[in-house]
N, C-alpha and C positions, 0 to 999 in steps of 0.2 A: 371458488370459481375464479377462474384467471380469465381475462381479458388481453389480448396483445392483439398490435397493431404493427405491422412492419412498416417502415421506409424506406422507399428503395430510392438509392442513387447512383450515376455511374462514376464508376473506377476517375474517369478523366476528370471529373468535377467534385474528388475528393479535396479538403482545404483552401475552395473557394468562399467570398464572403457570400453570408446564409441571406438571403433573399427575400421578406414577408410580404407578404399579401393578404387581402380580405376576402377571402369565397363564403357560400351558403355552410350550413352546418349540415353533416353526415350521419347517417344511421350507424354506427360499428357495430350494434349486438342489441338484439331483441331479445329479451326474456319473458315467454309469457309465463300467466299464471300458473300457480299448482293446486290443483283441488283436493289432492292427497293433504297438503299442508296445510288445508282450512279445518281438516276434519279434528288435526292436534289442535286447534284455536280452541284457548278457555276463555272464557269471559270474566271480568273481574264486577264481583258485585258485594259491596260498594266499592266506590273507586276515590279514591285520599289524592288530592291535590293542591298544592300551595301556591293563594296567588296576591301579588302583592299589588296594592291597592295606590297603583300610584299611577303617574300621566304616560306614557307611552312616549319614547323618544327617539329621533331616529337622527345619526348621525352623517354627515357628507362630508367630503373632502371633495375640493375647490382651488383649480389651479388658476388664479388669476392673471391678467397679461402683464406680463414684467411691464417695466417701468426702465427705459435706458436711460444710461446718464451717461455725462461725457465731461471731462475737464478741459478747458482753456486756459491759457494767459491772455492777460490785458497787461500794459503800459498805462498806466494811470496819470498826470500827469499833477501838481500840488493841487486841488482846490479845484479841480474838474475843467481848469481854464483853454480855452481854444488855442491850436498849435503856434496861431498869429499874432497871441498874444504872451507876453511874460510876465509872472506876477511877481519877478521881482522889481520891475519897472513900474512906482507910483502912476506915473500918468497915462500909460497903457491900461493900466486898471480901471485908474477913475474913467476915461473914456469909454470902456467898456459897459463900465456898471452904467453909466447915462446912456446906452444905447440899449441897454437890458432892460432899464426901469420903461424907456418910450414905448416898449413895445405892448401890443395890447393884451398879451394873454399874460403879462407878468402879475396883474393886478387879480385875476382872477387865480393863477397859479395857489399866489401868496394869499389870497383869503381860503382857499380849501386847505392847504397845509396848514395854514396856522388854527384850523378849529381842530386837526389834531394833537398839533402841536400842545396847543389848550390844553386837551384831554390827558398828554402823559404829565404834563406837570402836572395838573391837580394830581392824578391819582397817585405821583411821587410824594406830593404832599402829606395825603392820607395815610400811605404806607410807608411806616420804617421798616426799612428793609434790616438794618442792622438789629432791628430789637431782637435781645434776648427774651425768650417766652418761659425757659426753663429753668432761669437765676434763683428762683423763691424756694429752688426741688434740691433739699438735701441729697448730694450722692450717697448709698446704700453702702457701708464698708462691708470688706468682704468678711463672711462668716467660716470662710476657713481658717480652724485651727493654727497658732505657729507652729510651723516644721520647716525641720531642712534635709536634705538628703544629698549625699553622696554621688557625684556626677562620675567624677574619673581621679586617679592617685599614679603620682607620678613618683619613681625608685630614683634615689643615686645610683648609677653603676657601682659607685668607687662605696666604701665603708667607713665609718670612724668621720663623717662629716656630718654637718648639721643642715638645715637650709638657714643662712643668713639674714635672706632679702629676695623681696618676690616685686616685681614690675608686670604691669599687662600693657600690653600691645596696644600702642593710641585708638588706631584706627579699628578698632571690634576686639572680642573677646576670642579672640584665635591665636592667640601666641601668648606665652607666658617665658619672661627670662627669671632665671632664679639664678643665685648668686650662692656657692655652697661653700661653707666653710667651718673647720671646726674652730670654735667660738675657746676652748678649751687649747691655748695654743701653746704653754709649756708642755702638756701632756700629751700631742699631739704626736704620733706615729711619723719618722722621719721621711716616711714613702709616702705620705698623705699625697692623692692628685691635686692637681691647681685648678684641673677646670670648672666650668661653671656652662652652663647650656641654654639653648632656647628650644622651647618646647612646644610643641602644637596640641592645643586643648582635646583633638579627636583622637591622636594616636601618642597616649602613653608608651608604649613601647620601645621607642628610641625615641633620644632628641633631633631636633630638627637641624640643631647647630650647635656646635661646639666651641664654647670662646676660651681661648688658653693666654691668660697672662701672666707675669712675673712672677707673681706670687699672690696666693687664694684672694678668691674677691671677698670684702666684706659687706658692699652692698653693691647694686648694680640697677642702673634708672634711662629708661626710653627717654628719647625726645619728643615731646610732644609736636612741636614743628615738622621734625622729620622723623618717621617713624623704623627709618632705619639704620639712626645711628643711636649708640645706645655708650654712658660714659659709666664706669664704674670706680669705686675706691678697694687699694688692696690692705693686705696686713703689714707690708712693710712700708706704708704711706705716700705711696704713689698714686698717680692719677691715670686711669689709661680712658682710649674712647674706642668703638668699633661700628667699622662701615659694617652691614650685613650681605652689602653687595659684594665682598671684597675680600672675604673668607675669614677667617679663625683668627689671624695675627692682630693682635692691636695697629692701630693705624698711627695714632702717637702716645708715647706713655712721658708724664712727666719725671724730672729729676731728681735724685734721691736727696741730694742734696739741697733745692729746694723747696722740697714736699712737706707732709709731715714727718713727724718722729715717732707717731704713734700709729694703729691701725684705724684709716677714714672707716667711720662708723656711718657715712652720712654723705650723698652727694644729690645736690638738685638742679634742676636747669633754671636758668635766670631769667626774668623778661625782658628781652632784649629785641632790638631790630634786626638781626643778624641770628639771633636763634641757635649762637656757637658760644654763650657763655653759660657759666656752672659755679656752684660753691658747694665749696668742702668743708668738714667740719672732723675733727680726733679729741682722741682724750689725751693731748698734748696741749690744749688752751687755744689751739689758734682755728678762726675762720678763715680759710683764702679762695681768694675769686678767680677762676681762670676762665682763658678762651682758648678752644679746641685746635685753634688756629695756628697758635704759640705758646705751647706746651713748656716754653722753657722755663719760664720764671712766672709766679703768678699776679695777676694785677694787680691785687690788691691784699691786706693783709687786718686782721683785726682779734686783738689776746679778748676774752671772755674775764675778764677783772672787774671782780665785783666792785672794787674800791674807786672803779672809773677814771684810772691813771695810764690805762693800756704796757700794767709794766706785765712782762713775760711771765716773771718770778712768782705772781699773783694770781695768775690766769687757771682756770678753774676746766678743768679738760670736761665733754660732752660727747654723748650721743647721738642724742637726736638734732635734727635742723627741723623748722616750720617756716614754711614760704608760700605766701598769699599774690597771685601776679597780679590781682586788681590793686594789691598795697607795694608796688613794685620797691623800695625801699627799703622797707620793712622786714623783719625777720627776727624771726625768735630761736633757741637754744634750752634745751636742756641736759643741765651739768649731772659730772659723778656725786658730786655732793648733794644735789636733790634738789638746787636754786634753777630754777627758771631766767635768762635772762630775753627781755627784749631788746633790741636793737636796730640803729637807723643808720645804714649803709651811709646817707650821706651828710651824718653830721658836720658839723662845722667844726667843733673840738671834739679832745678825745673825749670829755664828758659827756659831750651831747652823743656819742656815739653807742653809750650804753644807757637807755632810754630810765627802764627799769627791771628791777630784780624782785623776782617772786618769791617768797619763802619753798614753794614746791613739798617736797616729800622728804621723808626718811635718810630711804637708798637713793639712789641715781633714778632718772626719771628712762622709762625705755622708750616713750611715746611720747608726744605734742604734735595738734592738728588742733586748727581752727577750723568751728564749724562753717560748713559751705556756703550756708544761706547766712549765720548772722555773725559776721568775722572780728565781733569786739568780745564773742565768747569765745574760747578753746579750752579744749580738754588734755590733761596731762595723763600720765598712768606710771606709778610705780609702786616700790615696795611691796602692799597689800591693797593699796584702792585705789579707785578713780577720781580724780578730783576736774571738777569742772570751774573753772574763772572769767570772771570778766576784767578787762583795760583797765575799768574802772576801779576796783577794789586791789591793792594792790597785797591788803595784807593776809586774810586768806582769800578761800575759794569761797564759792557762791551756794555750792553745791558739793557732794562727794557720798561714795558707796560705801558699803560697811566695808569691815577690813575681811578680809577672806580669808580660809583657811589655808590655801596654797596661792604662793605668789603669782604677782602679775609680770607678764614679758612684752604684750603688746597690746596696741587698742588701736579703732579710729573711727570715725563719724560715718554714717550712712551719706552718700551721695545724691539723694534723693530725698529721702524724710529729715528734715532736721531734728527731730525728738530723737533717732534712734543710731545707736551708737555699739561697738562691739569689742569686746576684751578677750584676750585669750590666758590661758593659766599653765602652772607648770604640772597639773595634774591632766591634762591635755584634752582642756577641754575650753568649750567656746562660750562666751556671754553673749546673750542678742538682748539689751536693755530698751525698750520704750517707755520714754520719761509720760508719754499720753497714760500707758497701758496702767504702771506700776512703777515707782521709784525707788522703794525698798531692796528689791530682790529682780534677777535677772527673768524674761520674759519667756526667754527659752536656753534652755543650756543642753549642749551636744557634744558628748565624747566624739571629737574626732580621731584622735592618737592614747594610744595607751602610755607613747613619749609625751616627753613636754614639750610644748607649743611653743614656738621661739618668735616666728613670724607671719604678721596677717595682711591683706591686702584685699582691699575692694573694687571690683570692675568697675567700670563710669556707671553703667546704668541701674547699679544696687542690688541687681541678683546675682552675682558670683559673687561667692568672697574665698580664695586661697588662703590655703593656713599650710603652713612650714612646719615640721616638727624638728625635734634635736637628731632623731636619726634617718636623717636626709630625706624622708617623706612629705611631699607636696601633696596636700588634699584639695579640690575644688567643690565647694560646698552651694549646693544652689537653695535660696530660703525661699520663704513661701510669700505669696502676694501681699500679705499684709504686712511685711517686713519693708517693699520697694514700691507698693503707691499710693500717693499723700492724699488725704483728705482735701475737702475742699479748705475748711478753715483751718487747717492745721497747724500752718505758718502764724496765723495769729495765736494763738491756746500756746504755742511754746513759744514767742515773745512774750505773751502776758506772764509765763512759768520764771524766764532769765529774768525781767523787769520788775516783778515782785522780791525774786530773791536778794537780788541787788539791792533795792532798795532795803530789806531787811537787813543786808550784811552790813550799808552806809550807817544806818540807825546803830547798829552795833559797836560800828567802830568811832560816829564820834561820841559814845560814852563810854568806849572805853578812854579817848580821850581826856572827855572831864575825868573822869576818875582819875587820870594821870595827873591830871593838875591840882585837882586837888589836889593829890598825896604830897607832890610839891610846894603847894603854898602852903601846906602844914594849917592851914585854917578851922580844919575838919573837928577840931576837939578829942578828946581821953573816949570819949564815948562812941565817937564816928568808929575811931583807929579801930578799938576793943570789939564793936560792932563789925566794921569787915576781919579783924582775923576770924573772928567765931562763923563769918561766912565763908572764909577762906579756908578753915577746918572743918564745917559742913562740908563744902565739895568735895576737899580731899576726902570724909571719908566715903560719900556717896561713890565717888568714882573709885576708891579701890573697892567697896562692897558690889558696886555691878561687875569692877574686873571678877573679882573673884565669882560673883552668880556664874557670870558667862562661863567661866571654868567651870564649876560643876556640872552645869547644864550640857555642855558637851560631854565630861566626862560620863555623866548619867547616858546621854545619847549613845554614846559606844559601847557603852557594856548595855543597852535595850540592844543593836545590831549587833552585838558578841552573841546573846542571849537566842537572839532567831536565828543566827547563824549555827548554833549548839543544837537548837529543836529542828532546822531543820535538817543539820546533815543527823539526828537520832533516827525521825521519822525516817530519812533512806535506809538509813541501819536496820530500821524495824520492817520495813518492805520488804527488802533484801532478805533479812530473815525470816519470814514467810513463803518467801518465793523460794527458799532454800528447804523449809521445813516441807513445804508441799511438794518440791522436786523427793523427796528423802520416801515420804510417803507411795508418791507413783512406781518409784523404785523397787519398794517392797512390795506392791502390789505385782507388779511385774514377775520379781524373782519368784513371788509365790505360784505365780500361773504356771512359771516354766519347769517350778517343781514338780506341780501339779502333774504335768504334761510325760515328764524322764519317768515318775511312777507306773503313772499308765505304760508306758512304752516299755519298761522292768517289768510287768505284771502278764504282758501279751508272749511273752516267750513262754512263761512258768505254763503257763494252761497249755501250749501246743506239746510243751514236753508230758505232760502230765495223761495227756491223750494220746501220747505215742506210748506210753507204758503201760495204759488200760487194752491197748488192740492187743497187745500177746496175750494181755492174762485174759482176754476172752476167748481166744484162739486156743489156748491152753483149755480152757476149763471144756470147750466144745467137744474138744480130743477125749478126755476122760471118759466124760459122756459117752462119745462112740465106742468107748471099749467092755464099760460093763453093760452095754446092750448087749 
């Protein structure tokens, strides 16, 4: 049944505004009963109903009367004082206040405020407002697994380059400069590109800028002051900087003839008021200081000589630089030959200027960085392991990992947890160490490149960390929450970790002291001496019987993964051949049918011919018939 109702209006007062009113309510349509449709009525018997046994509620909506507001200014004037009076004027004031106090309701004013008054101080009293309620409630650490996973990977255009040196962006994790170059530079393709780029973390796809200097950059470093100038070192020992406002060209590059000799491995910005100084560092022996300013000659100058005589001839070429701005001064070095040195910018002599020398590693050290939170430890990284030191102990480390099977190329400290710290390897893969978690063995390790890993870098806030591989791939690697936030006591548990070990290395080293003196004063007797060789000959043989365990023990390791690698490319073998045998089988079942099928199909002609040569001979034999009748 339809219902309609027309509206009529006229033609003239089509797209006028619609007009309402209140009138009575209208009949449109009566529908009376049908008696025919009572006679289909069934009755339901019993009748099933669900009713729930609760309060009956009824809901309203309630437009209440707004409430207007309105803003004003006032002119307020210091201390609420009258237009006729000035409160910078003492004696205006004080006449004032004795015309205020005479008057009669001041005395009344002042006893009603002041029992309020009363009132908020006590109850400030009662309440600290600043108490902590929640200091006693250990925070819960997160229960997520470590993991890290793959954000975005950024390509060289160009080939045959490595990434060098990776820098992030001061101001947030949205820009990454990397620095590419191939590290390999006798064998180095005479086409090899120079540039080097900056990158936008959302759109791998192209860079966002392109820096083109003299010759390949080997490392390249933001300014943290200003975020958009940016200073790099090249391979043939130059210094260049670059405005990012201001396009592609270097803005000043320093002279060849006063630079290095060798490839700057190393450039950092300096603490300075000006924000325009830098140090460089090669494997030519020398540190020099420059200002972006006056590129031509550098400010200062200082040879890496262990012998503490600052002769040239002696100076020990480096890598890496370490620069701490709260220790603005101060700065450390490490050499190709694997010594560590520290040093104080503003000595007085040349002696005082190289503080002290660390024994370090092996090979040349690729890494040093002092931890963030306690800067009297730092971490080195070369050859095969980690080694962690304190100020204090000069002769070894405090701490240090096992030796690994594939070399180490970079490391550095987490930025947020001081426990945890990270390495990268030439089998390209990443170490995430928590000294809290585990000290033995890494926490989490991550194939990010099937290349080797050259170079790593952490964002300020401790979830990014880029890694560099040897063929010019930039990875951004994001770790999981328990990698970047600290416990509550955490800072203490790894002070208590450095402060024990120290202490244990001190106790170490001054007996190995006495022992030295003895052995000097020769006082010891036939029986001390005889006694230490036969201790001297226990270790040695201890320590070649573990080298060699550790040797088998690998060797056994590889031939157990030879041996599962045997079973299970056999198992596929054996699949395969099943899967072949049972193809081989359907096959013949197949061909059979279709045998099957051509016989029949051979067999259906034979019979029609067979009944075409029976119709004559009964036609034939009928004939005879009729004739001897």
């Amino acid at each position: 049944m339809e219902i309609q109702y027309v509206y009529t209006k006229k033609r003239a007062e089509f797209g006028r505004q619609c007009i309402f009113s209140d009138r009575p309510a209208e009949l449109l349509v009566d529908i009376a009963p049908n008696p025919d449709a009572l006679k289909e009525f069934v009755e339901r018997d019993p009748v099933d109903r669900g009713v729930q046994v609760v309060q009956e509620m009824s809901e309203h909506d309630v437009n209440t009367e707004r409430f207007e507001t309105d803003s004003h200014g006032l002119n307020h004037a210091e201390g609420g004082w009258p237009k006729d009076v000035n409160a910078q004027e003492v004696e205006q004031v004080i006449r004032f206040r004795k015309k205020v106090e005479k008057d009669e309701m001041y005395i009344s004013t002042v006893q009603t405020l002041g029992g309020q008054m009363e009132h908020c101080i006590k109850q400030n009293n009662a309440i600290d407002i600043y108490q902590d309620y929640f200091s006693d409630v250990e925070i819960q650490a997160s229960e997520e697994p470590p993991s890290a996973k793959t954000i975005n990977v950024f390509k060289d255009p160009y080939k045959d380059r490595g990434v060098a040196h990776i820098s992030w962006y001061p101001d947030g994790p949205t820009k990454l400069a990397i620095a590419y170059c191939n590290t390999d530079f006798q064998r180095a393709p005479k086409d090899t590109s120079t540039e080097s780029y900056v990158w936008d973390v959302i759109n791998p796809n192209s860079p966002e800028m392109t820096l083109k200097p003299v010759s390949p950059l080997v490392c390249l470093e933001y300014n943290p002051k200003d975020a958009h100038i940016l200073v790099g070192g090249c391979y043939n020992g130059q210094v260049a900087y670059w405005d990012c406002r201001k396009g592609s060209q270097p803005i000043e590059t320093s002279e060849v003839s006063t630079g290095h000799r060798d490839p700057v491995w190393k450039v950092i910005w300096n603490q300075s008021k000006t924000g325009t100084e830098c140090f460089s560092v090669s494997t030519d022996g020398q540190v020099l200081w420059w200002d972006i300013r006056k590129f031509a000659e550098p400010i200062e100058k200082l040879y890496l000589d262990a012998t503490k005589k600052q002769d040239a001839s002696q100076a020990q070429g480096a890598y890496v630089l370490e620069y701490e701005p709260t220790i603005p001064t101060k700065f450390m070095a490490g050499s190709e030959q694997g010594a560590i040195f520290s040093c104080n910018r503003k000595g007085k002599t040349d002696a005082d200027k190289i503080v002290a020398v660390y024994p370090g590693h092996i090979g040349p050290v690729y890494a040093l960085q002092r931890n963030p939170q306690f800067p009297k430890i730092f971490m080195s990284v070369g050859d095969w392991t980690t080694r962690i030191w304190s100020e204090d102990i000069k002769e070894n480390a405090i701490m240090w990992t096992k030796y690994h099977q594939s070399g180490l190329t970079d490391g550095c400290w987490s930025t947020v947890r001081p426990a945890v710290f990270f390495t990268s390897k030439t089998d390209g893969t990443l170490d995430v160490w928590d000294l809290l978690f585990k000290q033995n063995d890494p926490t989490l390790t991550v194939q990010v490149s099937d290349e080797p890993l050259q170079s790593l870098r952490l964002q300020e806030h401790g979830r990014l960390m880029a890694c560099g591989s040897q063929g010019g791939v930039a990875t951004i690697v994001e770790l999981s929450e328990g990698f970047y936030a600290q416990n509550r006591n955490e800072r203490n548990l790894v002070n208590t970790i450095f402060e024990r070990e120290t202490r244990r290395e001190k106790i170490l080293e001054a007996r190995h002291r006495e022992m030295k003196l003895k052995e000097k004063k020769g006082g010891g007797g036939d029986d001390e001496e005889e006694h230490g060789e036969e201790q001297g000959e226990d270790l040695m043989a201890k320590a070649e019987q573990d080298f060699f365990a550790a040797i088998e023990n690998e060797k056994k390791l590889r031939e157990r993964r030879k041996e599962e690698r045997e079973n299970a490319m056999r198992e596929a073998e054996s699949a395969g051949n099943e899967e072949e045998q049972g193809g081989e089988e359907e096959r013949q079942n197949l061909e059979r049918v279709e045998e099957g099928g051509e016989e029949e199909a051979d067999n259906s002609p034979n019979e029609e011919q067979a009944a075409a040569a029976a119709a004559p001979a009964e036609e034939k034999g009928e004939t005879e018939g009729n004739e001897k009748a």
